[in-house]
N, C-alpha and C positions, 0 to 999 in steps of 0.2 A: 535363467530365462524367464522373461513374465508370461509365460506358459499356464500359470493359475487362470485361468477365466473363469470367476463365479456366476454359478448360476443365474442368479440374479444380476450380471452385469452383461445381458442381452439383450437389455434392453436400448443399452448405446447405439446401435445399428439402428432404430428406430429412429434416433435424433441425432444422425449424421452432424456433425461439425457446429450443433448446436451448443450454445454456451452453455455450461452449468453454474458458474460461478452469478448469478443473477443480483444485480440493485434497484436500490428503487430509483436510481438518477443514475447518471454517466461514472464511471470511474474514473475516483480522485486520483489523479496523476498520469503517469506512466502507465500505459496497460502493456502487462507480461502475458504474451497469450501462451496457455501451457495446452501443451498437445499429449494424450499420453496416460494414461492412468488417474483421469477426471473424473472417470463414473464409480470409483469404488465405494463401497458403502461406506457414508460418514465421512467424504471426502471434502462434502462442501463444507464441514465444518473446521478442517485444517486451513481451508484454503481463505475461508474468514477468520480464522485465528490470523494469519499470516497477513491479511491485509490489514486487520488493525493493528498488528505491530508497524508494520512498512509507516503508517500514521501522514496516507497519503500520498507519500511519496511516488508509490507505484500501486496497484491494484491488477490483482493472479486473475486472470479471468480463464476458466478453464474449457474446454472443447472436446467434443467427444468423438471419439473413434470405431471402428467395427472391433467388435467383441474379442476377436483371433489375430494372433500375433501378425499372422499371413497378409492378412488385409490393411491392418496398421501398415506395417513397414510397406506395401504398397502404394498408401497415401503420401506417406513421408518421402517415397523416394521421388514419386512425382513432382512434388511442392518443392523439393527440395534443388532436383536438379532444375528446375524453373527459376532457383534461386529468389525465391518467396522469403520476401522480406515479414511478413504476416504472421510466423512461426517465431517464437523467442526458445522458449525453454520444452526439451522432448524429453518424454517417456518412454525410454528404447527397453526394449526384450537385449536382454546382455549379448544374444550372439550378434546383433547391430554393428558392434564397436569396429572391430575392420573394417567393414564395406565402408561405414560413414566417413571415418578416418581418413582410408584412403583418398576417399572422394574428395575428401575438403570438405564435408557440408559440416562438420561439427569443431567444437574449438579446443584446444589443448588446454587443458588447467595447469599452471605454472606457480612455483612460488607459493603466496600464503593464500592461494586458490587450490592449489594440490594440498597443502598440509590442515585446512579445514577440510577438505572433503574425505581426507583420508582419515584424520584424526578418531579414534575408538570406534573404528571400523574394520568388520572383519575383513582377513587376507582373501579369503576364493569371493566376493564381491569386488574387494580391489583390483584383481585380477581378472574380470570380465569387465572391467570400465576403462583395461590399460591396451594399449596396440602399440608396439616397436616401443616397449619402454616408456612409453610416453602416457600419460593418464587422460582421459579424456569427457568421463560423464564423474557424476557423483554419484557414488553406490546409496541407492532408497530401499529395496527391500532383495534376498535372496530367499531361495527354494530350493528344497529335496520333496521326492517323492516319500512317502510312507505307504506300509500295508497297513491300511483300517480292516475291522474284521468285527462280527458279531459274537458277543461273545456268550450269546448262550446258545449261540450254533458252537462255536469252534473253542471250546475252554484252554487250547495251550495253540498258540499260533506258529503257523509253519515258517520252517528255517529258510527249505527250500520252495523252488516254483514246482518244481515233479512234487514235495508234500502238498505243497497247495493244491496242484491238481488233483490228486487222490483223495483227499480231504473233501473235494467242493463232487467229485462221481460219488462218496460216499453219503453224502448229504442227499442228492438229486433221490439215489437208491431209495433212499429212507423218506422220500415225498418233502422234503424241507427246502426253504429259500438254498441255494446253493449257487448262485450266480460269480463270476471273479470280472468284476468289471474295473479297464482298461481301454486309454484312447487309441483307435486301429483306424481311425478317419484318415483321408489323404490330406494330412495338415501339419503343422509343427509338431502337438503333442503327441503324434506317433513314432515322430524322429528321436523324442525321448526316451519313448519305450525301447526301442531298437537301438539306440544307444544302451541303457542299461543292460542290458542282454547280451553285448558284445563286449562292454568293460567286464562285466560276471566273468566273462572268459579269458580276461587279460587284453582284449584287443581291441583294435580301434579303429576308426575311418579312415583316417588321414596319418603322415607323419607326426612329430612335433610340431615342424614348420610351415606344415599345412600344403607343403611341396609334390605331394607323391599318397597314392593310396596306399593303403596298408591293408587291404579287404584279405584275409588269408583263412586257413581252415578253422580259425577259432570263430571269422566271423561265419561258416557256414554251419559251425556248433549252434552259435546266439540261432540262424534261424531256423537250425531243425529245433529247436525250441519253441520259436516262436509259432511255427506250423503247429507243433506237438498244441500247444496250448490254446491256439486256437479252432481245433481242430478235435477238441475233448469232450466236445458235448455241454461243455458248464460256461460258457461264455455267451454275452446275449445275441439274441439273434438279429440285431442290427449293429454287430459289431464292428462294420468296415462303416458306418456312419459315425460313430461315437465318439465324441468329443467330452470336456469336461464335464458340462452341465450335463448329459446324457448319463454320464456314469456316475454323477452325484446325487443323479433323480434313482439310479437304479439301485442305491443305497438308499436314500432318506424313503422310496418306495416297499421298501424289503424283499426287494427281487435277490437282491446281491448279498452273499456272504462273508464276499473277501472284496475288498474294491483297492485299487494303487490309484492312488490321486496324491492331490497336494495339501499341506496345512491345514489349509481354510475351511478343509473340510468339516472338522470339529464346531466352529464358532458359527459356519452357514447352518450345521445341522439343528445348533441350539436355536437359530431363531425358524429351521423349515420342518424340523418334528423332534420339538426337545424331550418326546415320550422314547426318542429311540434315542437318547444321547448316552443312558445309562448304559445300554447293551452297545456302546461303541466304545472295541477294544483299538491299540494300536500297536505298532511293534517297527522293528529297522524292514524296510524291502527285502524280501524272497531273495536270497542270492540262488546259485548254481551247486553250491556244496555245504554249503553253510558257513559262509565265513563271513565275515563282515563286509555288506556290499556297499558296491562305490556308483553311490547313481548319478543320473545328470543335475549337474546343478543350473538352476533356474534364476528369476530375477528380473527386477528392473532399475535401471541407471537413469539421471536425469543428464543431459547434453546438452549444449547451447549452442544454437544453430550459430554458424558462419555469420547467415545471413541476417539477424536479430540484428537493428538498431540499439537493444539496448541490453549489452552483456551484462554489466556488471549487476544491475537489478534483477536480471533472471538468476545471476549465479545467488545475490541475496537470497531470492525469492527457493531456489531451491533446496538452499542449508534451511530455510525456514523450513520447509513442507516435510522434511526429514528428519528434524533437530529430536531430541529425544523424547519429548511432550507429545508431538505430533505421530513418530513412531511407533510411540505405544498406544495411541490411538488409535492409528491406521493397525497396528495388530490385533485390537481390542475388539474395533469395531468391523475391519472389513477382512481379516484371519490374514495380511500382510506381513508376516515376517521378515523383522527389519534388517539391518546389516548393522546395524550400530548395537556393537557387543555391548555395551553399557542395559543396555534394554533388556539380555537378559538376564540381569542381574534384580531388576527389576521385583516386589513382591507380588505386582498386580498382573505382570507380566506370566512369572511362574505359576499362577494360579490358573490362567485361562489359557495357558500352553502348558500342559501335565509331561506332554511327550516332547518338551524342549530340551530336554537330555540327550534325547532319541536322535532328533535331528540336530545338534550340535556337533554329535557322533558321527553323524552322514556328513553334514556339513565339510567334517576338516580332511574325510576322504571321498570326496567328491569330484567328477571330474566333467570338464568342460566340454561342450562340443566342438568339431573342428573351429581354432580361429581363422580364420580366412576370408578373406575383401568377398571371393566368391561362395561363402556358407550358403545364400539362399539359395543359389543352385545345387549347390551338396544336398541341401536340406530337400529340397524339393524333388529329387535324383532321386534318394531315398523313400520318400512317403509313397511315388509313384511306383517306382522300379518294384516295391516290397507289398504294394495294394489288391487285391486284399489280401489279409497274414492266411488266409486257409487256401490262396493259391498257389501258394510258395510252392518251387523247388527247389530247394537249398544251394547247391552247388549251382543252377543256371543262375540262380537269379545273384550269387554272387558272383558272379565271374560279370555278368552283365553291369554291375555295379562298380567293379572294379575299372570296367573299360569306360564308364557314364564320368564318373568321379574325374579320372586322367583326363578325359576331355574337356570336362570343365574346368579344370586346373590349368590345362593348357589354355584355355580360350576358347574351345572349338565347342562349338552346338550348343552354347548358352541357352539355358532354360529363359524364360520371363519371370 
């Protein structure tokens, strides 16, 4: 899911649909308008590597979107079902790919357009770019969560979330940062929390086929957890607002002891307080017993609208923005973690990802959120039905969930 929002990439909201990609004259050729992950740090400099390979031919001009997946894929569906020819090449949050799919707005990759985009690219990003078998974006970057931790607070990091908890009351006791920051906003990144929580248990939202709920007693385990946790005294006090850059300022601040975020967090920190880089430990996500936890995996794909005049240049345009150069740029520079396994193999690569082991490990048990044409209503069912986690009543609020989920699946009371 491209569920990562850095901190510093809140600034895109400020300059709605403005170009980033900026010349000093008109752009030579064909312009690829790319929507979608234009504002990452060091982004403008793939996006001018890639134009002067194109050598004219076409020129990436890129455009910026609101910060949160929520608001993106709002823009997209408007433009899209308007059948906005204006749009070439998108930057979708992976759980996109069925709705768009289904819709028609994006194009199937066929032939020696599936086997470049597939080619030394990991499996769980190909299978968030694929719907009914069919492929349909090109895998650019994937995500797991991690637990970052300070480690001259917490010298052996917890297995479990109940250690975490008890760990972060024993801290607060003893007058110390003790904070566990996590997104509980009514937004995507909350959906991932409460996914992770529910897989800890063995269970899931939806069937396989995305047919039928599956909300059962394991899911009302995940939320007396999720009450328990939020509900413990050690979580911040605008925890039902908090979003990524929230819980990344409550680390790089030193409010936080334990923080669940994503990657980027390491590479943002070194340039927003490289004095706290050294005391930042990290370790696999808190599961439920300790075993090796299976969290949400995240990401983003690039797609080529239906509606683009000019496919075959965006699909160029995207193997360039992704190719293994630019990769390791986009993870050098903007904490992007690429899909293209070649990358971590990398020496510059494994130097400035220390916990690419870590998340490799996650990576290959990781699991997806429902696929479904209707996820954003699952998704949005979810953030709302479960807001805030310290209102919960476990069993109402799944049982309500289970009935929200069936009727969205049927058709019936469609969210916006």
């Amino acid at each position: 899911m491209m569920i990562q929002r850095r901190w510093t990439s809140i600034i895109g909201v400020l300059a709605l649909l403005t170009p980033v990609a900026a010349c000093s004259s008109a752009p030579d050729g064909t312009v690829i308008n790319l929507y979608g992950g234009a504002s990452g740090l060091g982004f403008d400099k793939i996006i001018d590597d890639c134009n002067q390979q194109a050598a004219g031919r076409y020129t990436i001009v890129g455009n910026l979107l609101p910060s949160d997946a929520d608001g993106q894929r709002d823009q997209f569906v408007r433009r899209l079902a308007a059948k906005d020819d204006g749009m070439d090449l998108l930057g979708m949050d992976v759980t996109w790919t069925a709705e768009f799919a289904e819709a028609k707005w994006i194009r199937e990759l066929t032939g020696d357009q599936k086997a470049q985009a597939t080619k030394d690219t990991l499996q769980p990003p190909i299978d968030t770019a694929t719907w009914k078998d069919k492929l349909y974006g090109v895998p650019r970057t994937t995500n797991v969560q991690l637990l970052w931790y300070r480690k001259s607070l917490v010298p052996t990091p917890p297995k479990t979330i109940d250690e975490m908890i008890s760990m972060a009351q024993q801290l607060k006791a003893q007058g110390k940062p003790y904070e566990i920051g996590f997104t509980a906003a009514q937004y995507e990144g909350y959906v991932v929390n409460v996914n992770n929580l529910i897989t800890a248990y063995g269970g899931t939202l939806v069937n396989e086929d995305s047919s039928a709920p599956t909300i059962d007693d394991k899911t009302v385990q995940a939320l007396t957890l999720l009450h328990k946790l939020s509900t413990s005294g050690v979580t911040s006090a605008s925890l039902s607002n908090a979003q990524e850059p929230e819980v990344f300022a409550d680390l790089q601040a030193g409010r936080s002891a334990f923080s669940l975020n994503w990657p980027y967090v390491l590479s943002s920190m070194r340039e927003a307080n490289p004095e706290l880089v050294d005391d930042l430990g990290y370790a696999p996500y808190p599961s439920v017993d300790g075993s090796p936890p299976k969290v949400t995996l995240g990401g983003m794909n690039y797609a080529i609208s239906t509606y683009s005049k000019h496919p075959e240049e965006s699909f160029e345009a995207a193997m360039c923005m992704r190719n293994e150069k630019n990769a390791l740029s986009a993870a050098l520079d903007g904490g992007d973690v690429p899909a293209l396994a070649t990358v971590f193999e990398l020496p510059e690569f494994k130097k400035a990802y220390p916990m690419a082991d870590v998340m490799m490990t996650e990576l290959e048990a990781a699991v997806p959120r429902p696929v479904s044409p209707v996820y954003q209503n699952i998704s949005t069912l979810v953030s709302t039905t479960l807001s805030p986690p310290q209102s919960i009543n476990p069993q109402k609020a799944a049982d309500k969930l289970r009935d929200s989920i069936r009727d969205a699946i049927d058709g019936k009371g469609i969210v916006p």
